[in-house]
C-alpha atoms as one frame of an Amber mdcrd trajectory, in Angstrom:
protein
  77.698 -58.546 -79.742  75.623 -56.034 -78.454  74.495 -52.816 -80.184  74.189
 -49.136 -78.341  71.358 -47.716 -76.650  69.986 -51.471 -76.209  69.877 -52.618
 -72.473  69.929 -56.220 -71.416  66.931 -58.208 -69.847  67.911 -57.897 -66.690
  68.251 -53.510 -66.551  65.418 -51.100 -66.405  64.551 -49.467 -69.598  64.718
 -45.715 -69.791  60.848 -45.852 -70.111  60.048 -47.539 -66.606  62.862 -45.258
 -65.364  61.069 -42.552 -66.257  57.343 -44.221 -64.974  59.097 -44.745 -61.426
  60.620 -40.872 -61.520  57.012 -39.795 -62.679  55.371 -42.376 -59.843  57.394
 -40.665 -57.212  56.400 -37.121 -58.353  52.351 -38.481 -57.915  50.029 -36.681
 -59.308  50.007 -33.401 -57.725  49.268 -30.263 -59.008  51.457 -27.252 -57.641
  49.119 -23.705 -57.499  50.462 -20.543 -56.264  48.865 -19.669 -52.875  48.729
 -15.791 -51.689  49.333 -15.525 -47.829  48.877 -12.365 -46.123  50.274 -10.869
 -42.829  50.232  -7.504 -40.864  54.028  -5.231 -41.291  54.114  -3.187 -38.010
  57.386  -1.400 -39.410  55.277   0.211 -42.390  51.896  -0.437 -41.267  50.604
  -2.158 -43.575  49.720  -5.810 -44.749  51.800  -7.886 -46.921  51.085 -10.263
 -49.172  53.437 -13.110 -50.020  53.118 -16.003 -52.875  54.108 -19.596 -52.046
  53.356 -22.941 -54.116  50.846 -25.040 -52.206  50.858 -29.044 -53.461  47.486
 -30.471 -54.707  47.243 -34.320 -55.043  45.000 -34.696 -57.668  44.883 -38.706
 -58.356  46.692 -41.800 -56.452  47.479 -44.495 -59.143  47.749 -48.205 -57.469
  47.760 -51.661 -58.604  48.954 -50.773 -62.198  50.590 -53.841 -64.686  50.594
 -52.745 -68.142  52.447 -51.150 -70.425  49.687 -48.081 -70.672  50.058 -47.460
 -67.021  53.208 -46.578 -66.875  52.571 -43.955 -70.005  49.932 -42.536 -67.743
  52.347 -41.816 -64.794  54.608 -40.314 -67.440  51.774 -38.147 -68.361  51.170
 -37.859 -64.600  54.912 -36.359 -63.797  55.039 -34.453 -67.165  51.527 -32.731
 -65.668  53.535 -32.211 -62.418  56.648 -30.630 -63.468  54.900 -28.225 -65.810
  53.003 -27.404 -63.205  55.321 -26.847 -61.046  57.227 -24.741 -63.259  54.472
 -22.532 -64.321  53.065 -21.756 -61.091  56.696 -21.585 -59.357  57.360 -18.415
 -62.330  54.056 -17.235 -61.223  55.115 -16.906 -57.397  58.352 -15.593 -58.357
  56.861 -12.443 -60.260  54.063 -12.189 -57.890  56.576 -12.227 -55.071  58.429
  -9.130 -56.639  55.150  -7.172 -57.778  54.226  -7.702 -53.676  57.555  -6.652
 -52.468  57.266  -3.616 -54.963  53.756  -2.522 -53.868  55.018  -2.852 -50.098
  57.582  -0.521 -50.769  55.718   1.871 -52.392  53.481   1.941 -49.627  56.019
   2.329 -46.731  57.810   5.202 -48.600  54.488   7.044 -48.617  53.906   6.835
 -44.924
């Protein structure tokens, strides 16, 4: 009889699930990225926030149990990043689209 929550020796374990979901992530780092442009409409220039992708390690040949903690660590790095820096663009995004408009209403 087998017990819940245990998998049989032929399925993946939830751990090198998670090592080939953080493996496909890499290990990039995701940074907000300011981009400018000229608005003819209010003339002015714009600025605009997007996330830029920074690959920051490749990981290759790995057979132990330790390497597939680090690309754990490796996707957890990437998804917080990626988080962080995606609320950072958002809020920079609207303090950008606020300063625009306060400069087009004053010309």
């Amino acid at each position: 009889m087998m017990k819940r929550g245990f998998h049989s020796p032929g399925r993946p374990t939830s751990r090198l699930a998670a090592a080939l979901l953080a493996a496909s992530l890499g290990a990039c780092v995701f940074l907000p990225e300011t981009t400018t442009r000229y608005d003819p409409d209010c003339g002015v220039t714009q600025r605009h926030m997007t996330l830029k992708a920074y690959q920051i390690a490749a990981f290759g040949g790995c057979r132990n149990e330790g390497c597939a903690e680090l690309l754990v660590i490796a996707g957890a790095v990437s998804a917080t990043s990626l988080v962080i820096s995606g609320s950072i663009a958002v809020v920079g995004d609207a303090v950008y689209w606020l300063e625009r408009r306060g400069r087009c209403l004053m010309k």
